[in-house]
C-alpha positions, 0 to 999 in steps of 0.5 A, spaced: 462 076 813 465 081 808 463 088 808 463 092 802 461 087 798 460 091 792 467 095 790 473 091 788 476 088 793 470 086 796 468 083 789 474 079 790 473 077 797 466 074 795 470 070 790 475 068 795 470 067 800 464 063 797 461 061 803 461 068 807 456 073 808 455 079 805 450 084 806 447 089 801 446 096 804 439 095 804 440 089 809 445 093 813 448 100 812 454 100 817 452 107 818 446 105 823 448 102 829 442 100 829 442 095 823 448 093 824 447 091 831 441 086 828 445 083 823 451 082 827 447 079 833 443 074 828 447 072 823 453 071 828 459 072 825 466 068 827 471 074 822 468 080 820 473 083 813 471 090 813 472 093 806 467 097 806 469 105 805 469 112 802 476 111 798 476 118 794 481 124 796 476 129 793 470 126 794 471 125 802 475 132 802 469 136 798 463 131 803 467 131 810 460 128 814 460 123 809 467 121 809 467 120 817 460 117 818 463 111 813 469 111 815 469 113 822 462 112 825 461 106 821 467 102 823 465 104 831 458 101 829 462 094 827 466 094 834 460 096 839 456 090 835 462 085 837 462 087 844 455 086 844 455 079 842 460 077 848 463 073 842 470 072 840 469 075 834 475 077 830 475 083 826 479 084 820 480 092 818 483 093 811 486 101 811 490 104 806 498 106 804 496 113 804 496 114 812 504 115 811 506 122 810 508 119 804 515 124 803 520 117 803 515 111 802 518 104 804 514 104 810 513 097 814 508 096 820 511 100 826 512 106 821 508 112 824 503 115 820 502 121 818 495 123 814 496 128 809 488 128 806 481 127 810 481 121 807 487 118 810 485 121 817 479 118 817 481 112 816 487 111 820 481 113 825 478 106 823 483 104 825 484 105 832 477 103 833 477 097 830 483 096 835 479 096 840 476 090 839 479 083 843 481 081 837 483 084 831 488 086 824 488 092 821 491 090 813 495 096 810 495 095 802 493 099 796 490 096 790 486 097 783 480 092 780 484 088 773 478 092 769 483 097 764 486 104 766 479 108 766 482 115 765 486 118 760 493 119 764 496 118 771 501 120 776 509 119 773 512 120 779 507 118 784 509 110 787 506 105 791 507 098 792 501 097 788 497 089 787 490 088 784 484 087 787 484 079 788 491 079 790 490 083 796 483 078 797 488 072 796 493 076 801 487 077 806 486 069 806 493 068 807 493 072 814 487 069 817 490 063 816 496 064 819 492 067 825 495 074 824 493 079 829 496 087 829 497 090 824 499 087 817 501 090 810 499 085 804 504 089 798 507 088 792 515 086 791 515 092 785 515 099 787 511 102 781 509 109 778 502 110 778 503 110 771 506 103 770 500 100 774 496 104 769 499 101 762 498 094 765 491 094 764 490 101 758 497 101 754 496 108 751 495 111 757 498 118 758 503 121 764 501 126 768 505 129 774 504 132 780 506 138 779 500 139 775 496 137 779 491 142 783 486 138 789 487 136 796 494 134 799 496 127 796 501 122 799 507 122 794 510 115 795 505 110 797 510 104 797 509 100 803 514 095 806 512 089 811 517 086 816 511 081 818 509 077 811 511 075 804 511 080 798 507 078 792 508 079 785 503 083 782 499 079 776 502 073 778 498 072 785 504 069 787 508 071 794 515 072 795 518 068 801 516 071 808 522 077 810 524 075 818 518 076 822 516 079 829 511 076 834 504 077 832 503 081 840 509 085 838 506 090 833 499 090 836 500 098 837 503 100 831 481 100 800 484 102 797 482 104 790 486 110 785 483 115 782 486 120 778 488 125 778 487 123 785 490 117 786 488 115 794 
């Protein structure tokens, strides 16, 4: 089952996963545990892939009760509906590079986070929550959809390890068939300015720098690292060979979307 179906990387989930279900809003809004706990106990599930999120800074700034009862309560409506069912249900929780403090990036999954934005506390909040069903993983990443750069500029000195939406789809399939559990991040082998991954899509986009900008605190280098999977080269869809791993149970305890000018 795949929530959040209608944003980018649910999208792409959707392709990646012909045969999974994915409840409109109106079938299952994951903010009424009541809605939730009727379509989970009924449809049953195996893997629930919970993409759904508020994933803007300024948006989940400006609208707190909103942001925690996507973020946060949503995802407590998720985990009480698979204990419910007695069921070896495994939840997949896709989080955000912007949990980290962001003053260094390279962060690989034993990091500890530091969120500097509500929408990052909110979901590191998931986070915790959805370990605390029997079998989870939480999915660190940080895309964009293939569609062209929709502003006119962006960041210059602002960095991530960025991959498109249907790389990270493609990187979730690969995990789950590895049987990870924990904590996981799926990222690119590149560390790219916000504004590199711009001009992939939209040539004529403008820099922008973060001295210029006046909103909620960001996190300024987003770049993620990963001690337990492959990298993958964003626009090929190709891994890069797997760093040495870790036992899956060794890291057990350790969506996202860009905006500008407030790139999460």
């Amino acid at each position: 089952m795949i929530t959040g179906g209608s944003g980018n990387l649910g999208k792409a989930l959707k392709r990646v996963f012909p045969e999974a279900l994915s409840p409109t809003r109106r079938e299952m809004d994951i903010r009424n545990q009541t809605m939730v706990d009727h379509y989970v106990a009924t449809r049953r599930p195996s893997v629930i892939i919970h993409a759904a999120a508020l994933t803007g800074v300024r948006p989940c700034e400006e609208d707190k009760e909103n942001a925690w009862q996507t973020n946060v309560v949503g995802t407590e409506n998720l985990v009480n509906a698979i204990l419910l069912t007695c069921a070896p249900v495994k939840l997949v929780y896709v989080s955000t590079a912007c949990i980290f403090a962001g003053d260094r990036g390279n962060y690989a999954e034993h990091d500890l986070p530091y969120p500097k934005n509500y929408y990052a506390f909110t979901k590191y909040i998931g986070e915790t929550v959805a370990r605390t069903t029997p079998i989870s993983l939480v999915v660190r990443t940080n895309f964009v959809g293939r569609d062209p750069w929709p502003y006119p500029c962006a960041f210059s000195d602002r960095w991530g390890t960025y991959l498109f939406a249907d790389e990270v789809a493609l990187g979730i399939r690969e995990v789950l068939e590895a049987a990870l559990i924990g904590t996981v991040h799926i990222v690119g082998s590149e560390r790219l300015s916000v504004l590199d991954l711009a001009r992939m899509t939209k040539a004529d986009v403008e820099p922008l720098s973060m001295a210029e900008y006046v909103g909620p605190p960001l996190t300024r280098d987003m770049s993620l690292d990963t001690v337990r999977w492959k990298r993958y080269s964003i626009g090929s869809g190709r891994g890069h060979a797997p760093p040495p791993t870790v036992e899956p149970a060794s890291i057990g305890d350790g969506e996202s979307r860009l905006e500008a000018p407030t790139q999460a």
